[in-house]
ChimeraX commands (.cxc) that place a marker at each C-alpha (Angstrom):
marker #1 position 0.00,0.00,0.00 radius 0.5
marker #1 position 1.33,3.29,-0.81 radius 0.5
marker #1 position 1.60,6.76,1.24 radius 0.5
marker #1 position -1.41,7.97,-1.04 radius 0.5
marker #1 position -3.71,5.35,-0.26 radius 0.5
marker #1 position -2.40,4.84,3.24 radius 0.5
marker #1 position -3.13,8.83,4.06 radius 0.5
marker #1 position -5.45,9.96,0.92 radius 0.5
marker #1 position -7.50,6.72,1.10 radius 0.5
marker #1 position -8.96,7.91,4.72 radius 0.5
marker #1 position -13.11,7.06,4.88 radius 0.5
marker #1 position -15.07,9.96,6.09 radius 0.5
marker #1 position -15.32,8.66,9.80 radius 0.5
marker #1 position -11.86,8.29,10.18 radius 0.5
marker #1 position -11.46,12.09,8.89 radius 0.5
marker #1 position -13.53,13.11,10.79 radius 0.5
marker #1 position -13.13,11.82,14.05 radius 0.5
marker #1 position -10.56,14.03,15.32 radius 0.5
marker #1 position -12.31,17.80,16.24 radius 0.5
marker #1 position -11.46,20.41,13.84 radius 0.5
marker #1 position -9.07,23.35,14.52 radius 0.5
marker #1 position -8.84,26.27,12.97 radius 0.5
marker #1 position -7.24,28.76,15.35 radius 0.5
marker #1 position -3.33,28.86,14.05 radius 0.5
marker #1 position -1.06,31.54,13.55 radius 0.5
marker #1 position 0.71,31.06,10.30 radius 0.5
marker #1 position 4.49,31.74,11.22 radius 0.5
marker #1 position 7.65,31.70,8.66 radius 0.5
marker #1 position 9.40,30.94,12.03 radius 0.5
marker #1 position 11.46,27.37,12.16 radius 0.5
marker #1 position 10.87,24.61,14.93 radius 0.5
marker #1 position 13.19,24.68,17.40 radius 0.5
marker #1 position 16.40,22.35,15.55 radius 0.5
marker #1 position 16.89,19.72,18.23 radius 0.5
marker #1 position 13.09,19.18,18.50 radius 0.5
marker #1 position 12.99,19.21,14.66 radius 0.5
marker #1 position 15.45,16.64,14.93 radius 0.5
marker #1 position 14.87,14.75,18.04 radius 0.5
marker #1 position 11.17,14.16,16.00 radius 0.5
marker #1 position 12.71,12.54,12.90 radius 0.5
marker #1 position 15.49,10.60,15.16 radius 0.5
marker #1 position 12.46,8.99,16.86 radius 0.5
marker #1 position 10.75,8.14,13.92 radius 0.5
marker #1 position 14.05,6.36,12.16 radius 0.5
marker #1 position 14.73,4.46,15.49 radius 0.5
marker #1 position 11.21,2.91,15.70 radius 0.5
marker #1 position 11.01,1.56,12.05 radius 0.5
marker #1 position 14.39,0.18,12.26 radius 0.5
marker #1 position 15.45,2.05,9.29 radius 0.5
marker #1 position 12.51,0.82,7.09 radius 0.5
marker #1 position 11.66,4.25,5.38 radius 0.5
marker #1 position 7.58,3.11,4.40 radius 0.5
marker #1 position 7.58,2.55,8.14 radius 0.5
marker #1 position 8.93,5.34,9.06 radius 0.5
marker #1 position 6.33,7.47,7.42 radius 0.5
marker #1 position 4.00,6.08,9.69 radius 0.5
marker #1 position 5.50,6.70,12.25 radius 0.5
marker #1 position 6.50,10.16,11.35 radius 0.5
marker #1 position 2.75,10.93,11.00 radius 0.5
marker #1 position 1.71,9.13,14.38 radius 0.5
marker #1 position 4.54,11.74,15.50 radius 0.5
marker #1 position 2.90,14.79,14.08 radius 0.5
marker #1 position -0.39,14.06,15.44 radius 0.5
marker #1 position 0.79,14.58,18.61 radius 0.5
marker #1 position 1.89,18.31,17.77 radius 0.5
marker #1 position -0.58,20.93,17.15 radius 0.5
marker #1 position -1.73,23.11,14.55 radius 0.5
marker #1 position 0.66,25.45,15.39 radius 0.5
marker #1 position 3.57,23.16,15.77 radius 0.5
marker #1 position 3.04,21.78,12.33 radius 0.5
marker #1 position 3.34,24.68,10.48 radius 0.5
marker #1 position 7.02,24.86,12.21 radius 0.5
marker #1 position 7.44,22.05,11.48 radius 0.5
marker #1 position 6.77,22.47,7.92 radius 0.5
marker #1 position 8.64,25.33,7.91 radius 0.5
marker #1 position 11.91,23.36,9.25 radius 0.5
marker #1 position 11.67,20.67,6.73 radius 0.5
marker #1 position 11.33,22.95,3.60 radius 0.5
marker #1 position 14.25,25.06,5.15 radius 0.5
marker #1 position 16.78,21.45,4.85 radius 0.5
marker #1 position 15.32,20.65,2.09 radius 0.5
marker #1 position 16.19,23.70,0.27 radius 0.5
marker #1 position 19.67,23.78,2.04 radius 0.5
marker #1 position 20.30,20.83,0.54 radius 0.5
marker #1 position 19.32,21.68,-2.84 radius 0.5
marker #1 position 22.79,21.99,-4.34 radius 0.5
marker #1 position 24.75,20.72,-7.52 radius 0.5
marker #1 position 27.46,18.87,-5.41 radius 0.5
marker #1 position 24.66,16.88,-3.40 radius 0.5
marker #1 position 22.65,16.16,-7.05 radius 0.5
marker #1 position 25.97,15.22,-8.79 radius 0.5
marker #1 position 26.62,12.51,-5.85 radius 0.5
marker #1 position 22.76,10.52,-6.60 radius 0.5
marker #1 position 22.99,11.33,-10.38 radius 0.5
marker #1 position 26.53,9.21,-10.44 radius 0.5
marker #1 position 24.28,6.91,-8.43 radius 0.5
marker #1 position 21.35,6.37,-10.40 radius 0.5
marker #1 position 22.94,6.83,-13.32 radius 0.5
marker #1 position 20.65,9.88,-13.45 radius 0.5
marker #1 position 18.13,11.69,-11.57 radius 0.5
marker #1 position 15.56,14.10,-12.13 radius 0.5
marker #1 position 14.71,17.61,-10.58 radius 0.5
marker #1 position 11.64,15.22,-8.82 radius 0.5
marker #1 position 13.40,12.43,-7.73 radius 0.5
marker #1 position 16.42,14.83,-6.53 radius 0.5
marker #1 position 13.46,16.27,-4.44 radius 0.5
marker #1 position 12.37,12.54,-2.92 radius 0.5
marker #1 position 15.71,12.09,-2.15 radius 0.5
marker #1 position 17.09,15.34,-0.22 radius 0.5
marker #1 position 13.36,14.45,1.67 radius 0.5
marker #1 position 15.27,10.55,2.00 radius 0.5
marker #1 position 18.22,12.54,3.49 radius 0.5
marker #1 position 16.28,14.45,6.09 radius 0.5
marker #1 position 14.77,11.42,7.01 radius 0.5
marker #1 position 17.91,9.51,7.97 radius 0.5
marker #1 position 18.61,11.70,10.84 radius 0.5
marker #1 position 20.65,15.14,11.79 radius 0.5
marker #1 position 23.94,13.69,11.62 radius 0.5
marker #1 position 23.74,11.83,8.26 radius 0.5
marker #1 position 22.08,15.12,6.90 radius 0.5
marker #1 position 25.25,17.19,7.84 radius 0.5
marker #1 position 27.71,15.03,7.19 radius 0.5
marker #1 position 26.14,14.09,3.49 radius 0.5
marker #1 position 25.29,17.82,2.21 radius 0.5
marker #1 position 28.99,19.23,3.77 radius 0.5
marker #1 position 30.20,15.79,1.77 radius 0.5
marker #1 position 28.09,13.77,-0.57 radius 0.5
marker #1 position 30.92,11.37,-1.81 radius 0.5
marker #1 position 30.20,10.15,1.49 radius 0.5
marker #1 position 27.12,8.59,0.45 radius 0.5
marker #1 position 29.82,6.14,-0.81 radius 0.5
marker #1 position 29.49,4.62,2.73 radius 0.5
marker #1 position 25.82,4.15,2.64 radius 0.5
marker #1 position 24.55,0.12,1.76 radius 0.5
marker #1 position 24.20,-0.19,-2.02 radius 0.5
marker #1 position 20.53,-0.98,-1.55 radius 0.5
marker #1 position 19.35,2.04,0.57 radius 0.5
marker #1 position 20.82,3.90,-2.32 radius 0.5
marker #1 position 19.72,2.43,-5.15 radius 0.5
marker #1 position 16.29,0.93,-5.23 radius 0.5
marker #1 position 14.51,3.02,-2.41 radius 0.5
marker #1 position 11.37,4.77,-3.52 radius 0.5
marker #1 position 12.11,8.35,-1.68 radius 0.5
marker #1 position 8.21,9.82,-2.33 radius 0.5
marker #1 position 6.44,10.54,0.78 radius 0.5
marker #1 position 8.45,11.97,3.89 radius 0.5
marker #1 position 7.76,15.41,2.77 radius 0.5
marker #1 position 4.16,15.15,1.72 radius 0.5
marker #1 position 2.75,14.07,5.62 radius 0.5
marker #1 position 3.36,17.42,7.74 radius 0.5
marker #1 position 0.44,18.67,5.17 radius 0.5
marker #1 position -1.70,15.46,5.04 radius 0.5
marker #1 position -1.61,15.66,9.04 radius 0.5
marker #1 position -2.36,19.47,9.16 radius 0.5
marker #1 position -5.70,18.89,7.32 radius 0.5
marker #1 position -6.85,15.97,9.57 radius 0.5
marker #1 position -6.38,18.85,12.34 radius 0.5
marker #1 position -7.94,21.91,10.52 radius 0.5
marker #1 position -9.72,20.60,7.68 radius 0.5
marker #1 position -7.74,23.04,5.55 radius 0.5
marker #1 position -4.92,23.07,3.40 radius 0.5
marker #1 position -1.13,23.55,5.25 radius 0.5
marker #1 position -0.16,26.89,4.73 radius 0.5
marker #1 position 3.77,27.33,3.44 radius 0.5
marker #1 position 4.69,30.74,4.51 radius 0.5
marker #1 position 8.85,29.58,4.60 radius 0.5
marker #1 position 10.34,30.53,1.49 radius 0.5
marker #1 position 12.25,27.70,0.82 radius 0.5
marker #1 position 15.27,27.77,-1.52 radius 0.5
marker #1 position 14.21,26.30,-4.62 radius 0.5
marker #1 position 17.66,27.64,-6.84 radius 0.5
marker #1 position 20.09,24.51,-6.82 radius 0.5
marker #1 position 23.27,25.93,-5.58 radius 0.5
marker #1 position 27.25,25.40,-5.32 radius 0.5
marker #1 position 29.25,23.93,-8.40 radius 0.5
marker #1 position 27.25,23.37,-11.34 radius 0.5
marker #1 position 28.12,20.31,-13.46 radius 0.5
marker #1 position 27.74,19.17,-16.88 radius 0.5
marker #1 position 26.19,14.87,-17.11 radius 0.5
marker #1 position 28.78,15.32,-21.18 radius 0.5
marker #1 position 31.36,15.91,-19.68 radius 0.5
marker #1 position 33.66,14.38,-16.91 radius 0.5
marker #1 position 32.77,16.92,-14.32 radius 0.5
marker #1 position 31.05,14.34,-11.75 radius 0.5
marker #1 position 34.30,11.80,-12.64 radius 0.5
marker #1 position 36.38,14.64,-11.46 radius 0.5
marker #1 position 34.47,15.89,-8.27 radius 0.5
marker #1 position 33.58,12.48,-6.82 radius 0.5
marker #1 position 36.13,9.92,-8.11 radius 0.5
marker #1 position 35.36,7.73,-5.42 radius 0.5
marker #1 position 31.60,7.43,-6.27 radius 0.5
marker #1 position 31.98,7.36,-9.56 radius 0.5
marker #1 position 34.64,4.52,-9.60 radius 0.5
marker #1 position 32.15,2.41,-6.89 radius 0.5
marker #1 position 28.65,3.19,-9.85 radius 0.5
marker #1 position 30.85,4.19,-12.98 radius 0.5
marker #1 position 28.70,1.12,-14.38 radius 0.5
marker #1 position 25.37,3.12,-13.45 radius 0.5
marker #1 position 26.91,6.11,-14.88 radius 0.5
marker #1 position 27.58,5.27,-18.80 radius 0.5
marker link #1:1,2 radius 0.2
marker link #1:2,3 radius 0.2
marker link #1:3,4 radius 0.2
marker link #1:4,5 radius 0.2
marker link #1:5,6 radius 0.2
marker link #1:6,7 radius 0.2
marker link #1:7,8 radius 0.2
marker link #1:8,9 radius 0.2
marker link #1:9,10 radius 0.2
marker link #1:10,11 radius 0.2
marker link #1:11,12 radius 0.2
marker link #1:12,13 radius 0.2
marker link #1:13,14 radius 0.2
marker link #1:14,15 radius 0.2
marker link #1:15,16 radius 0.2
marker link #1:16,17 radius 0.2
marker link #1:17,18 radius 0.2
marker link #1:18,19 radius 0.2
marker link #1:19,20 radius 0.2
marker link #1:20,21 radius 0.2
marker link #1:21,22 radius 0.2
marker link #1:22,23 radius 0.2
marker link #1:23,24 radius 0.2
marker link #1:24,25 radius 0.2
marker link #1:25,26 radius 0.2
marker link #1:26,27 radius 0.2
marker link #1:27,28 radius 0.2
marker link #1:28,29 radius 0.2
marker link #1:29,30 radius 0.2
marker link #1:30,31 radius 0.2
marker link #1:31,32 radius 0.2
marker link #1:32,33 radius 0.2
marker link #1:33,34 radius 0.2
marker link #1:34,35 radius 0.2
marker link #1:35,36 radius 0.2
marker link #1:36,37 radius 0.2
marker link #1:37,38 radius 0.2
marker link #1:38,39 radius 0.2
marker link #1:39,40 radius 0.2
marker link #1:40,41 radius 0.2
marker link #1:41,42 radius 0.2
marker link #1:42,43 radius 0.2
marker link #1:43,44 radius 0.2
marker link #1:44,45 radius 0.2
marker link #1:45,46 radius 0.2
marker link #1:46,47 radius 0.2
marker link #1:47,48 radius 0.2
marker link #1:48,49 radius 0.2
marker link #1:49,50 radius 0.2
marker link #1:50,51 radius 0.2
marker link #1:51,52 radius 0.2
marker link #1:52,53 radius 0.2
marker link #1:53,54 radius 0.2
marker link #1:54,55 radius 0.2
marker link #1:55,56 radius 0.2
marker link #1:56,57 radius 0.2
marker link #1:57,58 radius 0.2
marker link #1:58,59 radius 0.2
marker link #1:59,60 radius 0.2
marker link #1:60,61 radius 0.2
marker link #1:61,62 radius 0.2
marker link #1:62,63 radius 0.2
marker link #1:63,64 radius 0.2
marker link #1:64,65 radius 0.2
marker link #1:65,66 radius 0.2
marker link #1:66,67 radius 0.2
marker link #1:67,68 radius 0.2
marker link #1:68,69 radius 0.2
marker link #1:69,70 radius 0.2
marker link #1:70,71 radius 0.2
marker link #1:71,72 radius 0.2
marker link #1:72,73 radius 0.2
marker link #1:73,74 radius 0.2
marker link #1:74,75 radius 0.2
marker link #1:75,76 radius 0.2
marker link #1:76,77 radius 0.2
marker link #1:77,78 radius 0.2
marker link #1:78,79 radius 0.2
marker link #1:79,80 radius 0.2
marker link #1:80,81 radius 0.2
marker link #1:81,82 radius 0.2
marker link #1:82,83 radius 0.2
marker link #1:83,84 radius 0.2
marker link #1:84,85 radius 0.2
marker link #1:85,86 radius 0.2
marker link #1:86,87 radius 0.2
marker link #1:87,88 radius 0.2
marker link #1:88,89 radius 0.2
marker link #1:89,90 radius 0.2
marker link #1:90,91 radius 0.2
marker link #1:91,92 radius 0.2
marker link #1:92,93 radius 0.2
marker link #1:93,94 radius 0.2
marker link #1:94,95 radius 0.2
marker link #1:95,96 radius 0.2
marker link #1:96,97 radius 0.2
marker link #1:97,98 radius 0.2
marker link #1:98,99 radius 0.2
marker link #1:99,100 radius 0.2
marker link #1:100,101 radius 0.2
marker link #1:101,102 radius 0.2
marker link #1:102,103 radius 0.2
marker link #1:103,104 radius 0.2
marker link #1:104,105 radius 0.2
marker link #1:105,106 radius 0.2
marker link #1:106,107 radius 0.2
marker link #1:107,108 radius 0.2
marker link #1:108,109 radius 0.2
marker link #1:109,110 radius 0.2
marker link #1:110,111 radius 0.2
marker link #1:111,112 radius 0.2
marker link #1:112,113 radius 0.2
marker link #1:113,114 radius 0.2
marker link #1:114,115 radius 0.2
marker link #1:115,116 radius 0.2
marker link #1:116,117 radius 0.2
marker link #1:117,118 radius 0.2
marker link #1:118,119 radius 0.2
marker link #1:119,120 radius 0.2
marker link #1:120,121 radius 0.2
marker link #1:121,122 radius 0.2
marker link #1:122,123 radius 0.2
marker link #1:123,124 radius 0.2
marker link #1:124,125 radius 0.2
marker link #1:125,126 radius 0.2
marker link #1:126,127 radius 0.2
marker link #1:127,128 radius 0.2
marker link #1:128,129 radius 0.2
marker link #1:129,130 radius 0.2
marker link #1:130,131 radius 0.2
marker link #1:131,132 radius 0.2
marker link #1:132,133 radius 0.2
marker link #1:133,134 radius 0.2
marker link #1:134,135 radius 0.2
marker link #1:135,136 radius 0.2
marker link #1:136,137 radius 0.2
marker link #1:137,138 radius 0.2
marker link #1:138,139 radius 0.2
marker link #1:139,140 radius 0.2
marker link #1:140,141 radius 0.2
marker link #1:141,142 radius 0.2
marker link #1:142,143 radius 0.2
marker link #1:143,144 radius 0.2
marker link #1:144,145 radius 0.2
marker link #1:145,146 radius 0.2
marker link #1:146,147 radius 0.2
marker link #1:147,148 radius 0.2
marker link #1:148,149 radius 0.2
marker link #1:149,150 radius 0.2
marker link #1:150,151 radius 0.2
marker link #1:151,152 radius 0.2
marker link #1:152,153 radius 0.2
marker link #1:153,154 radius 0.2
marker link #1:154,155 radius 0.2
marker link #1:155,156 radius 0.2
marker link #1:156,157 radius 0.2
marker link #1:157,158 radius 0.2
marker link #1:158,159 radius 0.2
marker link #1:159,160 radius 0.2
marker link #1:160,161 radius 0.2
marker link #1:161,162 radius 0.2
marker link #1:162,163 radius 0.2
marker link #1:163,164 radius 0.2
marker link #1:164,165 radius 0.2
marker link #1:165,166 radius 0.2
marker link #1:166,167 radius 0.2
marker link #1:167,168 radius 0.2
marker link #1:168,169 radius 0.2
marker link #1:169,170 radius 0.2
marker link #1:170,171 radius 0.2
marker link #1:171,172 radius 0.2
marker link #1:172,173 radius 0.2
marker link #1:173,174 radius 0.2
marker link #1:174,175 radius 0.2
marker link #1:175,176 radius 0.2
marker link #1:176,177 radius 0.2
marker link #1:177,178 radius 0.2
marker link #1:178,179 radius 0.2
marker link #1:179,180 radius 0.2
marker link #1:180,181 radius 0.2
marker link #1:181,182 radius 0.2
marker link #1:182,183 radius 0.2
marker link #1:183,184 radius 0.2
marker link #1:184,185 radius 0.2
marker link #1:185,186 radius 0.2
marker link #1:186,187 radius 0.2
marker link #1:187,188 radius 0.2
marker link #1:188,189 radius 0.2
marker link #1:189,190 radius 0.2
marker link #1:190,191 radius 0.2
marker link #1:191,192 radius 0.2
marker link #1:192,193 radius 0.2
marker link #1:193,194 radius 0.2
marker link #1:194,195 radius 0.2
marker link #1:195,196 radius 0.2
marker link #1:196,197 radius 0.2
marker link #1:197,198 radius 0.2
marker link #1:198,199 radius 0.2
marker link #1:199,200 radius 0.2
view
């Protein structure tokens, strides 16, 4: 079952069972860091790293915050997710993949959030470090989902739409390459010489 029909696929009872709120403040502020992080570290250590698992639990987690909360929440998670937006951390998943679109790059900066405050610094300061990461976490993981459920969870509370009010950075940043030529060779040998199969 997928995170559409899992959140989307609600019956009216169960959307409505929860009393509807509708007195929020919509803030650009952030969530405090170590309780924006000390919510996703819970949610990776009770799914044992299984990522459709921790979506669940990620939205049992946000349940528990209110209306308010979310929207900091939100705000937090577009805020890494744009940080991370740069050509050095695409370059790293496109050698990878073999490729990767502006969508999936999306999924998978979300995938990176997801796996915790350290692995997000250490991969967007480095991403030939994702060298280090199991082959099959890497490879065949579906990334959709993590970023869609602070908004699916916000409407069970308000019956409305989450409002975005953080600008997030949408303008890939840092070094840009070019897929013709050897640029991503040359900036991540070691990647490139563990996928160069993926690559060609």
């Amino acid at each position: 079952m997928g995170i559409f029909d899992r959140f989307f696929g609600k019956t009216e009872k169960e959307k409505n069972s929860r009393p509807i709120k509708t007195d929020f403040i919509i803030s650009e502020k952030l969530m405090e860091e170590e309780l924006f992080w000390k919510i996703i570290q819970k949610t990776k250590d009770s799914s044992g790293g299984n990522f459709e698992e921790q979506q669940e639990e990620l939205a049992n987690e946000l349940r528990k915050l209110t209306a308010d909360e979310l929207i900091l929440f939100g705000n937090s998670f577009r805020n890494f997710r744009g940080e991370a937006n740069t050509w050095e951390l695409w370059g790293a998943i496109y050698i990878i993949h073999g490729g990767c679109s502006d969508d999936s790059f999306n999924d998978f900066r979300e995938w990176v959030i997801a796996q915790g405050k350290d692995f997000y610094y250490k991969i967007t300061a480095n991403p030939e470090l994702l060298v280090e990461t199991e082959t099959h976490l890497i490879e065949e993981f579906d990334w959709e989902g993590f970023g869609y459920l602070p908004g699916i969870v916000f409407e069970e509370l308000t019956g409305q739409e989450m409002p975005y009010p953080f600008q997030e950075k949408h303008n890939t940043t840092g070094n840009e390459w070019n897929e013709k030529s050897d640029d991503l060779q040359k900036m991540f040998p070691k990647l490139y010489a563990k996928y160069s199969a993926n690559f060609q």
